[in-house]
PAVO-214235 format. One record per atom (N, C-alpha, C): x, y, z; residue in three letters. Coordinates in steps of 0.1 Angstrom, whole numbers, plus 5000, padded with zeros to 4 digits. Example, Ala and Ser with C-alpha at 12.3 -4.5 7.8 and 13.67 -1.06 7.14 Angstrom:
<sites>
513249435078ALA/512349555078ALA/513249675078ALA/512849785071SER/513749895071SER/512950005079SER/
</sites>
This chain:
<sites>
500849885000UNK/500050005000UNK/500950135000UNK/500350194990UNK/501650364989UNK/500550484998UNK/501250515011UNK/500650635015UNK/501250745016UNK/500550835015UNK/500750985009UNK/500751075021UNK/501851085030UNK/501651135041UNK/500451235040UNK/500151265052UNK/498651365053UNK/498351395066UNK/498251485074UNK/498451525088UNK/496251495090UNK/496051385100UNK/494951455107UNK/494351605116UNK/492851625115UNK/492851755119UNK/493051645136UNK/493951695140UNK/494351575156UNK/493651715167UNK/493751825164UNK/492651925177UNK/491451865176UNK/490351825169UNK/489451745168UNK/489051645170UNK/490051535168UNK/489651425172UNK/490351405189UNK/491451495191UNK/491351535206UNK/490451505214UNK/489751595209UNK/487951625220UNK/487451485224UNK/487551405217UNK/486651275221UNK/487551185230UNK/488851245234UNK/489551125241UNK/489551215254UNK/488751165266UNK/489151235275UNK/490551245287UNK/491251115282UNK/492451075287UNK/493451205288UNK/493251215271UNK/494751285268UNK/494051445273UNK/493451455278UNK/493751615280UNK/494051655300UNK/494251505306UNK/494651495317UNK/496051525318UNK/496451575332UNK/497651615335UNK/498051515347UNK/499551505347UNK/500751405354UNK/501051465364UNK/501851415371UNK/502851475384UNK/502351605384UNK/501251625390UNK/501151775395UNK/500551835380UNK/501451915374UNK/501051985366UNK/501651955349UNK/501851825352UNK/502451805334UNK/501451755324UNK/501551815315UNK/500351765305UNK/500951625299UNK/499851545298UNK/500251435297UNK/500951415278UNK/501951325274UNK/502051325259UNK/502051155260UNK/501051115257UNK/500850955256UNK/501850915241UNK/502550855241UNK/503150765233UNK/503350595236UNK/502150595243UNK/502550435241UNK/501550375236UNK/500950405225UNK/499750385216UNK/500250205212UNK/501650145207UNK/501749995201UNK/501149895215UNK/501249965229UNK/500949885240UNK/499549865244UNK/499149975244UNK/497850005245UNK/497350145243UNK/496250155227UNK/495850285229UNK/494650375233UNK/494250475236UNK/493250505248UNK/492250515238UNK/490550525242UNK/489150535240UNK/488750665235UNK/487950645227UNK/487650805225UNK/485850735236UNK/485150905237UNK/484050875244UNK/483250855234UNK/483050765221UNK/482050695218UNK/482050535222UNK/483250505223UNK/483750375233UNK/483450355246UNK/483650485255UNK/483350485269UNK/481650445267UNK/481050555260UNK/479550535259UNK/478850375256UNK/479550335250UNK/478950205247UNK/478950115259UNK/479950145261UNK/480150075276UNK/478950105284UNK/479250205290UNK/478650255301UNK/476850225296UNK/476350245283UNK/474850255276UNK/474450085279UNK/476049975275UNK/475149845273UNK/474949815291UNK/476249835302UNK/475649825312UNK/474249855321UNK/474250025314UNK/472950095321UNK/471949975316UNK/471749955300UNK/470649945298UNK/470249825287UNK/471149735287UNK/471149595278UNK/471649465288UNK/472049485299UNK/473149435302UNK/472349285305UNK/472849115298UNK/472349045297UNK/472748935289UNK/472848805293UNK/473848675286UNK/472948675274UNK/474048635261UNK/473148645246UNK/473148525246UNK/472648515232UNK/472148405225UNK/471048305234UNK/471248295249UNK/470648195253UNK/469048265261UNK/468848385259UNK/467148405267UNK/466248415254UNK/464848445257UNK/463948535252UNK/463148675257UNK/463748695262UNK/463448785268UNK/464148925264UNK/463349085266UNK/463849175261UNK/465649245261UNK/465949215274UNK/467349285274UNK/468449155269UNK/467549015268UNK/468748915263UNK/468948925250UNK/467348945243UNK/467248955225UNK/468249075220UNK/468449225231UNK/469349355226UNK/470949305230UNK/471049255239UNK/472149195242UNK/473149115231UNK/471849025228UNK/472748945214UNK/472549035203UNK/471449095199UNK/471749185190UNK/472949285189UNK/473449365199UNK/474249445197UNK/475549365199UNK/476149215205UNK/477249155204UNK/477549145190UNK/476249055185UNK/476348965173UNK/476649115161UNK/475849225159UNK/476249325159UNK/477249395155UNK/478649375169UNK/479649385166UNK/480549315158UNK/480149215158UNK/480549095146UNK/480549155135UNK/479549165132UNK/479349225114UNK/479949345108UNK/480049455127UNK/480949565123UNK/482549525121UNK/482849435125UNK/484149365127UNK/484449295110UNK/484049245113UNK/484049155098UNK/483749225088UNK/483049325085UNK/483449465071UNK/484349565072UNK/485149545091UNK/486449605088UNK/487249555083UNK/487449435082UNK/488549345076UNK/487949265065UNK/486949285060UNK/486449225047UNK/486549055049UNK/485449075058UNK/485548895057UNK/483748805061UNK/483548745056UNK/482048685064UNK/482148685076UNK/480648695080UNK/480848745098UNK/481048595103UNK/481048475094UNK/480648365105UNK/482448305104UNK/483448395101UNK/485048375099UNK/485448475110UNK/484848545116UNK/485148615129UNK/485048575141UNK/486048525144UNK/486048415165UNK/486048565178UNK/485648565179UNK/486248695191UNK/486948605203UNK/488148625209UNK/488648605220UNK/489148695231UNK/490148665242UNK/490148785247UNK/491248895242UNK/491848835237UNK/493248885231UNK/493548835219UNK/495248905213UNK/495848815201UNK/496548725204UNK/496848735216UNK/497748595224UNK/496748495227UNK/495848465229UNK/494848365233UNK/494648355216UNK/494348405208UNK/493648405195UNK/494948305187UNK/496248335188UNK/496748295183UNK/497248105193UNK/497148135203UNK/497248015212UNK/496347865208UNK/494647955203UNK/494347885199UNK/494447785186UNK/494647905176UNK/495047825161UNK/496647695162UNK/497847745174UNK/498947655179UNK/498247535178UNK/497447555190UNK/496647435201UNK/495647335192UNK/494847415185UNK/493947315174UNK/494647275163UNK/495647345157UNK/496547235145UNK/497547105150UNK/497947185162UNK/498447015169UNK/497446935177UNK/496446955178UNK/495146855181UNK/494846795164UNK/494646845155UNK/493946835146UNK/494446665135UNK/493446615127UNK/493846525123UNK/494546585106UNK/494746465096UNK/495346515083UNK/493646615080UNK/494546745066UNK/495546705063UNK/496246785067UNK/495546875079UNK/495647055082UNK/496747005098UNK/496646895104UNK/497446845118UNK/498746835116UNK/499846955129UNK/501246915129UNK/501846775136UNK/502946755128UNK/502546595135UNK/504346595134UNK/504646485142UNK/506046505143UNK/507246465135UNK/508246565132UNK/509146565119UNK/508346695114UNK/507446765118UNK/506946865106UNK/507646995111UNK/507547095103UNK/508647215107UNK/507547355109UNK/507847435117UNK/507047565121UNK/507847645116UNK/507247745110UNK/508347845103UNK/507848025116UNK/508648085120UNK/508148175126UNK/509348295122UNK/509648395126UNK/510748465131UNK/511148525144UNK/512448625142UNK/513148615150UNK/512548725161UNK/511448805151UNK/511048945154UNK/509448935160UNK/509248845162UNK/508148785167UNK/507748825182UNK/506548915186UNK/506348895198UNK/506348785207UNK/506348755222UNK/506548635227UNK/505048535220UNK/504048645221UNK/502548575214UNK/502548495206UNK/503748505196UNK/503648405180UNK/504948355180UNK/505348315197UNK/506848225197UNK/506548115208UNK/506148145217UNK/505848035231UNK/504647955228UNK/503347985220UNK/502647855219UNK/503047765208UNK/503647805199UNK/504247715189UNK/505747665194UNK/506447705201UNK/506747655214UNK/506547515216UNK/505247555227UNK/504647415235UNK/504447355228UNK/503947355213UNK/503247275206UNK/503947215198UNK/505547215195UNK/506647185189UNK/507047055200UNK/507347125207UNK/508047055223UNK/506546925223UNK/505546925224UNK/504446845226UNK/504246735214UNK/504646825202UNK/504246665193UNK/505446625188UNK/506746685190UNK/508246675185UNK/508246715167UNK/507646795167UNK/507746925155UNK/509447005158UNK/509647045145UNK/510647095147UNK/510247315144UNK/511147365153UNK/510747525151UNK/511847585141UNK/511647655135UNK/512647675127UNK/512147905126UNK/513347965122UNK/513048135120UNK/513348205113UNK/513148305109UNK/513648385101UNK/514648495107UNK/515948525101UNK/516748575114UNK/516348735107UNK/516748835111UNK/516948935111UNK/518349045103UNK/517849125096UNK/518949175093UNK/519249335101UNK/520449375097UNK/520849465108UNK/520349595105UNK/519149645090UNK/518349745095UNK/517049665098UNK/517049615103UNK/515649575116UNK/514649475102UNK/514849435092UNK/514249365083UNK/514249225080UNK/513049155079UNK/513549005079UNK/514348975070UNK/515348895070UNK/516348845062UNK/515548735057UNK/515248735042UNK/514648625033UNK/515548565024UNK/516648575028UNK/517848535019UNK/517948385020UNK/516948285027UNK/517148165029UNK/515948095025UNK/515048215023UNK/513848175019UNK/513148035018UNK/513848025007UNK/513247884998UNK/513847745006UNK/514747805019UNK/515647655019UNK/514347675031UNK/514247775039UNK/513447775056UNK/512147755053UNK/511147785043UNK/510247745037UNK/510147655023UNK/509747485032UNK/510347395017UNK/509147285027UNK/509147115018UNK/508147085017UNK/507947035030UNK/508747035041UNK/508146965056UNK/507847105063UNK/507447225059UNK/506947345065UNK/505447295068UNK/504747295079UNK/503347265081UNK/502647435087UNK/503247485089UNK/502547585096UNK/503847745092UNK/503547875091UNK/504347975086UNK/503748075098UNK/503648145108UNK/503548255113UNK/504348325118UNK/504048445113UNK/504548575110UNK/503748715117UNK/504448755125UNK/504348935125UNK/504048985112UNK/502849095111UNK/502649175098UNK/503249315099UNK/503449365113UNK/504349535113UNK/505149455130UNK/506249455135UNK/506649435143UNK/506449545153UNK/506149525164UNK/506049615175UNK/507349685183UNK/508149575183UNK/509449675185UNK/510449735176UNK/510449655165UNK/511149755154UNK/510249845139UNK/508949805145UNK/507949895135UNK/508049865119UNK/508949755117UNK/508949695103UNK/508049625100UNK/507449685082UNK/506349605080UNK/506649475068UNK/506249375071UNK/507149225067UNK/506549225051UNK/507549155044UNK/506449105032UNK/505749025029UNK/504548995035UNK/503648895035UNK/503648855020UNK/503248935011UNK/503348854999UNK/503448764997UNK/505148784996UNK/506548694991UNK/506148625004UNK/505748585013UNK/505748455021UNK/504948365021UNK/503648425019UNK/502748375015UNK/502448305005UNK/503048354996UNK/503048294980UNK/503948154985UNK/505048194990UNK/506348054990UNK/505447955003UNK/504947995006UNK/503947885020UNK/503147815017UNK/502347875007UNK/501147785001UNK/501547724985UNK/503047744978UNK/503647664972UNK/504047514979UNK/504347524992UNK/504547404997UNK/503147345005UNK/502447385002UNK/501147385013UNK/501147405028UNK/501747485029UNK/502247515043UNK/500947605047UNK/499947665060UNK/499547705062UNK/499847885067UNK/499547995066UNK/500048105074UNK/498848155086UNK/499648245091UNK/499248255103UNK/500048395104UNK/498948525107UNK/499448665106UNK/498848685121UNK/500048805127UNK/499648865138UNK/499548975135UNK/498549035132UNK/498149205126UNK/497549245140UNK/498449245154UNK/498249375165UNK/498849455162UNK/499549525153UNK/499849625150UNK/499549675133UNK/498949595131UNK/498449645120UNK/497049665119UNK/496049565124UNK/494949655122UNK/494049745121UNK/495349815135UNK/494649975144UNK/495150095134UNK/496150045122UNK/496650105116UNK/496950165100UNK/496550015096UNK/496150065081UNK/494949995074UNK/494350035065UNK/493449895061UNK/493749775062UNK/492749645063UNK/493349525064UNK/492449445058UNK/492549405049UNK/491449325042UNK/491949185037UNK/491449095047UNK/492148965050UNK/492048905037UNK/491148905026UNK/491148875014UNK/492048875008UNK/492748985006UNK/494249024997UNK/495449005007UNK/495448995015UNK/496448945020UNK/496648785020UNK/496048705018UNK/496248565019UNK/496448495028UNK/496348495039UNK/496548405046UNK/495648315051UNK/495948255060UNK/494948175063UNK/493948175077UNK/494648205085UNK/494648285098UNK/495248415102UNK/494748495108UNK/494748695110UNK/493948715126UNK/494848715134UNK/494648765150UNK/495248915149UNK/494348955156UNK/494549115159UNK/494049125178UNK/493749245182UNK/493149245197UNK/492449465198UNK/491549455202UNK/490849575206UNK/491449665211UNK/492249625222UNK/492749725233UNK/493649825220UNK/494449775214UNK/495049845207UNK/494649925188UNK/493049935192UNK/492950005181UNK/491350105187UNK/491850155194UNK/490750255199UNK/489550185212UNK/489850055212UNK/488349985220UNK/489049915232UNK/488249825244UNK/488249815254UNK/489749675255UNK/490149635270UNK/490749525266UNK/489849425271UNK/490249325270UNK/489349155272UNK/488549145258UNK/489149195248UNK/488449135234UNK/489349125221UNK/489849015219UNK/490549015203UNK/489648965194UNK/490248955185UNK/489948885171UNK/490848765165UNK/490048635159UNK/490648555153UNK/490048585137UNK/490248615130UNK/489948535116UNK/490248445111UNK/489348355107UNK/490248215100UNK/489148185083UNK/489748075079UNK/489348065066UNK/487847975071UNK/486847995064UNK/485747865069UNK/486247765069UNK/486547705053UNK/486747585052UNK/487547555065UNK/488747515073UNK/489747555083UNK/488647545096UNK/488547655096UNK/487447675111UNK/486947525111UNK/486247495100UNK/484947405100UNK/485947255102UNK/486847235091UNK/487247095100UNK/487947115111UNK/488947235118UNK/489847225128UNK/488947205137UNK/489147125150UNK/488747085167UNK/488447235173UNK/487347195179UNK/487247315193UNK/488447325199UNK/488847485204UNK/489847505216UNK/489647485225UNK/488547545232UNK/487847535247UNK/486447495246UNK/485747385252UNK/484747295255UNK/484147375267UNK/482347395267UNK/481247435275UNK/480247495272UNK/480047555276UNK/478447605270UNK/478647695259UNK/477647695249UNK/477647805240UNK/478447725227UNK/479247615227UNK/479647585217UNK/479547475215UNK/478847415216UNK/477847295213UNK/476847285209UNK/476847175198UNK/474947155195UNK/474447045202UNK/474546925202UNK/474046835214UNK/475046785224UNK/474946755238UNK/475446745244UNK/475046575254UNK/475346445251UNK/474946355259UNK/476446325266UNK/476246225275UNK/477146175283UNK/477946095277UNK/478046015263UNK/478345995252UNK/479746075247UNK/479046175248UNK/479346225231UNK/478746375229UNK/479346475224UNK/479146615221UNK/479146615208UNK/478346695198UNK/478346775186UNK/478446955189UNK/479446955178UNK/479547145182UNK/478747205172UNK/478547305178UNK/477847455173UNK/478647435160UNK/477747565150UNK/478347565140UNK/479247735141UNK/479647785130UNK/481047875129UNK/479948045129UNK/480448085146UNK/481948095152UNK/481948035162UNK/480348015166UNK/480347965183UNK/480747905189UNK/481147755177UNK/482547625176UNK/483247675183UNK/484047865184UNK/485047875188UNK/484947985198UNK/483547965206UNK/483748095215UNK/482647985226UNK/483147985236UNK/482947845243UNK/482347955256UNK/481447955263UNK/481148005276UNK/480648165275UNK/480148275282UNK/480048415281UNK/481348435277UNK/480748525262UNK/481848575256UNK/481748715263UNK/482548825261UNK/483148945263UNK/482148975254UNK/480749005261UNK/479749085253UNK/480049255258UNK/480049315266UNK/480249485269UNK/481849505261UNK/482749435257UNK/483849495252UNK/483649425236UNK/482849365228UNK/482149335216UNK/481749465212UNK/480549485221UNK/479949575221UNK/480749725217UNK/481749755227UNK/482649865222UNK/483649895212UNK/484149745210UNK/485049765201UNK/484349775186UNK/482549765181UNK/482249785173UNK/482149925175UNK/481750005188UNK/481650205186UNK/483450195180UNK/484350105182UNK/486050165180UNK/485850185163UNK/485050075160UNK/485250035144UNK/484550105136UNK/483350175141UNK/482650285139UNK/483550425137UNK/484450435148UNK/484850565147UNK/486150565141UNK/487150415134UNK/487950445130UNK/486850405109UNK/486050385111UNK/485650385095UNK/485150535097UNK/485150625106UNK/484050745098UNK/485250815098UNK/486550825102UNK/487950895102UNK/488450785088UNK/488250675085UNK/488450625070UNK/490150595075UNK/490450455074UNK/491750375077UNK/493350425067UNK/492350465055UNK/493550535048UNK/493950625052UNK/493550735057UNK/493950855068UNK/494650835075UNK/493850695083UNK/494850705098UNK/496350695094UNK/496050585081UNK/497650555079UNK/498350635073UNK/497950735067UNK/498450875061UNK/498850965073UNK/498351015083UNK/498851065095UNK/499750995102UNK/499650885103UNK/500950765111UNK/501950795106UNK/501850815092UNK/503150805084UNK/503950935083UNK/502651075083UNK/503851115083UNK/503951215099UNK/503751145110UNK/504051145122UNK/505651065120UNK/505450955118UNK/506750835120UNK/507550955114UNK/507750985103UNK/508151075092UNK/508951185101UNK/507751265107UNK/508751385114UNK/508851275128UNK/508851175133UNK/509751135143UNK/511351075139UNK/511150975132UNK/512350965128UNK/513551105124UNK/513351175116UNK/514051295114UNK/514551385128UNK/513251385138UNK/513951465150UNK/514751385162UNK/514551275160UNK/514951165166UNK/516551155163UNK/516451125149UNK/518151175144UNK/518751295148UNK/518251365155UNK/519151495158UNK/519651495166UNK/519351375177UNK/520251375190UNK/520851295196UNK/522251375200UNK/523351315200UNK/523051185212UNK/523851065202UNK/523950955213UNK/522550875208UNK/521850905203UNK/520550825200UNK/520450745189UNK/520350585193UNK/520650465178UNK/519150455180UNK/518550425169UNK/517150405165UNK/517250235162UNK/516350135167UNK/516350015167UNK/515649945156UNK/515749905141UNK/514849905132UNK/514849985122UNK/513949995113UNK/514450095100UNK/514250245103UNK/515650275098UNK/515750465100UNK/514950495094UNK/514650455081UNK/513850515070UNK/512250445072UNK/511550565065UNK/509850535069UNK/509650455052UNK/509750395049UNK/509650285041UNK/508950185047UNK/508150145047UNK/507849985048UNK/508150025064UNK/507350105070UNK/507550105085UNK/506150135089UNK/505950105104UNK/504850135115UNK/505450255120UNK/504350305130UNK/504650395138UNK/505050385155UNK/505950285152UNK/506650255165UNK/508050245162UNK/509050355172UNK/510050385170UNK/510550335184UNK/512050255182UNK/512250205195UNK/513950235194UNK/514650305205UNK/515450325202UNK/516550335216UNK/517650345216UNK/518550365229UNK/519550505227UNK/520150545241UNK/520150655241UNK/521750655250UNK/523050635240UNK/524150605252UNK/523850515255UNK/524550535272UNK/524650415277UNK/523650405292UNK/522750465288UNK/521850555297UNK/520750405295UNK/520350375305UNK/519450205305UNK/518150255304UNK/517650215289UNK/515850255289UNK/515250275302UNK/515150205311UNK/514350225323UNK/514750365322UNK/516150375330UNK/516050515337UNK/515550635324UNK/516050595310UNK/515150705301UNK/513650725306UNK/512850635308UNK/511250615310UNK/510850745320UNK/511750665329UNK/511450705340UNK/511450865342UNK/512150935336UNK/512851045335UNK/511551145326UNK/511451075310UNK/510651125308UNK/509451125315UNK/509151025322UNK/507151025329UNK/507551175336UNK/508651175345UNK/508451295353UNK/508351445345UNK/508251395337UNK/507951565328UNK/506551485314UNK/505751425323UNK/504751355315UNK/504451305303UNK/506151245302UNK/506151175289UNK/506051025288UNK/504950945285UNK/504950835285UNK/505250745274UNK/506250705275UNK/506750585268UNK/507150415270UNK/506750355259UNK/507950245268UNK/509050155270UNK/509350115282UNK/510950045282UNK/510849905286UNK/511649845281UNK/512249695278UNK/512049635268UNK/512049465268UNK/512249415256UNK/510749405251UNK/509449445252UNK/508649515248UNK/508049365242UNK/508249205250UNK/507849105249UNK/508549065232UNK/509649125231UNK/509849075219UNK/511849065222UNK/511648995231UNK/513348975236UNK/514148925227UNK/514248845216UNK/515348775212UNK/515548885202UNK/514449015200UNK/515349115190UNK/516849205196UNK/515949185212UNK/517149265218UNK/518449215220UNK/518249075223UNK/519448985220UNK/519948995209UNK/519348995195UNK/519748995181UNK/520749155183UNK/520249235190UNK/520749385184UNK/522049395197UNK/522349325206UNK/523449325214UNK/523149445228UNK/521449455232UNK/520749535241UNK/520149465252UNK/520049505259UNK/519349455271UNK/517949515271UNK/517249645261UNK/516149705262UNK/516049815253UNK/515149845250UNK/514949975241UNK/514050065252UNK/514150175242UNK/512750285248UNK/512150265236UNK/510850295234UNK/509850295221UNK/508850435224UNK/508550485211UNK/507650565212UNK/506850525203UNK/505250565205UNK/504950485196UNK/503250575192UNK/502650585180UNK/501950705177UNK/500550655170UNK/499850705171UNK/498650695170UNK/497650795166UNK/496250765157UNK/495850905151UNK/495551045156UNK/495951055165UNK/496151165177UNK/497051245181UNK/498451175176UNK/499351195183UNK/499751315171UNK/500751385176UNK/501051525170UNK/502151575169UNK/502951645161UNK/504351695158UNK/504751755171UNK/503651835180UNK/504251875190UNK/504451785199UNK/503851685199UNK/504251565207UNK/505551495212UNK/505951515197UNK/507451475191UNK/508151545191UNK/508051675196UNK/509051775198UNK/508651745217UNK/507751725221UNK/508251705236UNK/508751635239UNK/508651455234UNK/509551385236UNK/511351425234UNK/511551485221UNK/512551505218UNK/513151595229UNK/512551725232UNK/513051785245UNK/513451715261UNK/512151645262UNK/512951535270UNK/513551475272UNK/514251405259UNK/515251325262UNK/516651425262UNK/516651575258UNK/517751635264UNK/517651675276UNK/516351655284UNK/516151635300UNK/516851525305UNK/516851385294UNK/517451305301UNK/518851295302UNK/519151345293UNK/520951375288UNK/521251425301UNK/520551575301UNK/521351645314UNK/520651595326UNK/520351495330UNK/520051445342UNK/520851385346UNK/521451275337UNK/522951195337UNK/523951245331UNK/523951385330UNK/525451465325UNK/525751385316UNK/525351345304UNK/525851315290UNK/525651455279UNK/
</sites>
């Protein structure tokens, strides 16, 4: 996708977040930069909240009665809003609570599962090196459990996957391919393409972790290819305790239940169980109906601001961050310098000054950022760090934002006399 940098009117869509116009320590105005961790509500989100408690609040699918029938109406609801954000049939949308659970599950059901979609042992996982812990520890367990082998993509030294082995790391005992789509600590966006294309040459399955991508540019699971696409709410305007699975039907429909109990069953004897049909297969017990509920006001208010914008302002935020970022002395940027094929998460070190104490430094002049291996450790091992700082931006965030960061971290300089 080519975006054309483009500044949002960000004083306006201000007004709806009431977070950011709160003040820190006494009297510092707050500059939120930790948007890749989690980013804040605007009050059409709060409202939903607060509206389905007052006035819906009630387990779906299973009453007749009036506040049960609005209940599932406005969950199932957000289904539909969910699934035209990503262009997909509503009955290909799982909701879970997160993208770590979302993705735990697809681990957990391909190594339960039988031919021809089941990993079974001698088979190879393809992942990389840049991988949150999310899309490295259950493939993990599930390697170690059926004696699958894991295999990566290593990293090159401006923060990009090294595909230079391509064809040998993806070849015909690959059973499974997941991949990061924008990495969260070095903000590189991967080329699914070219992976995809070489994955389903071998029949290898994929498996995309788009938490950082679907808060951020269009995502239309169609053209991307894959097979599987987990994302999560908290980080694209809506509440936490709600992700997203996408999967292919066909897939859904023969893979095994993850979690067994109510709600995802169709008969149940002492025998023997038959399951619900797709999604309910995969959403087992009270689902996270009041954060359903909100994350459709999120999907509402990032389609009436239009996804290509957001990613037009991201970009050329990243754009004047990177540039002022380069101006000061002592600061290595972790990932690509250049806004090419980048996210809007910039992570970087500063001397010999330990992320922590940068953090820390900035909060006290109300700059929030954040420090460590930002659950993506073996990058920091790859780069010879113990931690980064990251900044990280969102359709809100503002050039003067990035000029207070940047002043602060000459607060941090002269804090520690560098």
């Amino acid at each position: 996708m080519i975006v054309t940098p483009q500044f949002l009117d960000t004083d306006r869509i201000r007004e709806d977040f009431p977070i950011l116009h709160r003040t820190v320590h006494g009297d510092k105005k707050l500059v939120y930069l930790d948007n890749a961790a989690t980013s804040q509500s605007p009050r059409q989100v709060i409202d939903a909240i607060v509206e389905y408690y007052s006035l819906h609040n009630a387990n779906v699918h299973r009453g007749i009665h009036v506040l049960a029938e609005e209940a599932t109406a406005l969950y199932e609801g957000g289904r539909d809003k969910v699934a035209a954000f990503i262009n997909a049939p509503r009955e290909e949308v799982v909701f879970t609570k997160n993208s770590s659970e979302a993705l735990n599950l697809v681990a957990n059901v391909l190594g339960w599962a039988g031919e021809p979609y089941g990993i079974r042992p001698g088979d190879e996982i393809v992942i990389s090196e840049m991988e949150h812990h999310s899309n490295i520890v259950p493939w993990q367990l599930t390697a170690e459990r059926i004696g699958a082998k894991l295999r990566w993509f290593g990293i090159t030294d401006e923060g990009r996957l090294d595909l230079s082995n391509l064809d040998e790391l993806i070849n015909e005992r690959t059973k499974v391919v997941s991949l990061v789509h924008i990495s969260n600590i070095l903000g590189t966006v991967n080329p699914i393409e070219t992976i995809v294309k070489r994955a389903h040459e071998v029949g290898a399955l994929v498996v995309l972790d788009a938490s950082q991508s679907a808060p951020h540019m269009p995502l239309d699971v169609t053209e991307l290819g894959a097979d599987f696409v987990a994302f999560t709410g908290h980080k694209m305007l809506g509440p936490t305790g709600v992700g997203v699975l996408w999967g292919r039907r066909d897939l859904l429909e023969e893979l095994p239940p993850f979690l067994g109990g109510g709600e995802m069953i169709q008969t149940v004897t002492m025998e023997k169980s038959t399951y619900a049909g797709l999604p309910h297969k995969y959403e087992a017990g009270t689902p996270p109906i009041a954060e359903v509920v909100a994350l459709g006001a999120a999907v509402d208010y990032l389609d009436a601001i239009g996804m290509e914008n957001v990613a037009a302002h991201e970009h050329a935020i990243t754009e004047y961050a990177l540039k002022r970022l380069q101006e000061v002395d002592g600061l290595r940027i972790i990932g690509p310098s250049t806004n090419e094929d980048r996210g809007a998460a910039i992570s970087f070190t500063l001397g010999d000054i330990h992320p922590h104490d940068v953090g820390q430094v900035l909060d006290e002049h109300g700059i929030a950022v954040r420090v460590g291996h930002h659950c993506a450790r073996p990058v920091c091992v790859r780069f010879g760090i113990p931690a980064t700082t990251r900044a990280s931006f969102y359709l809100y965030s503002t050039p003067a934002e990035v000029d207070a960061l940047v002043d602060g971290l000459d607060q941090v300089k002269r804090f520690f006399g560098v």
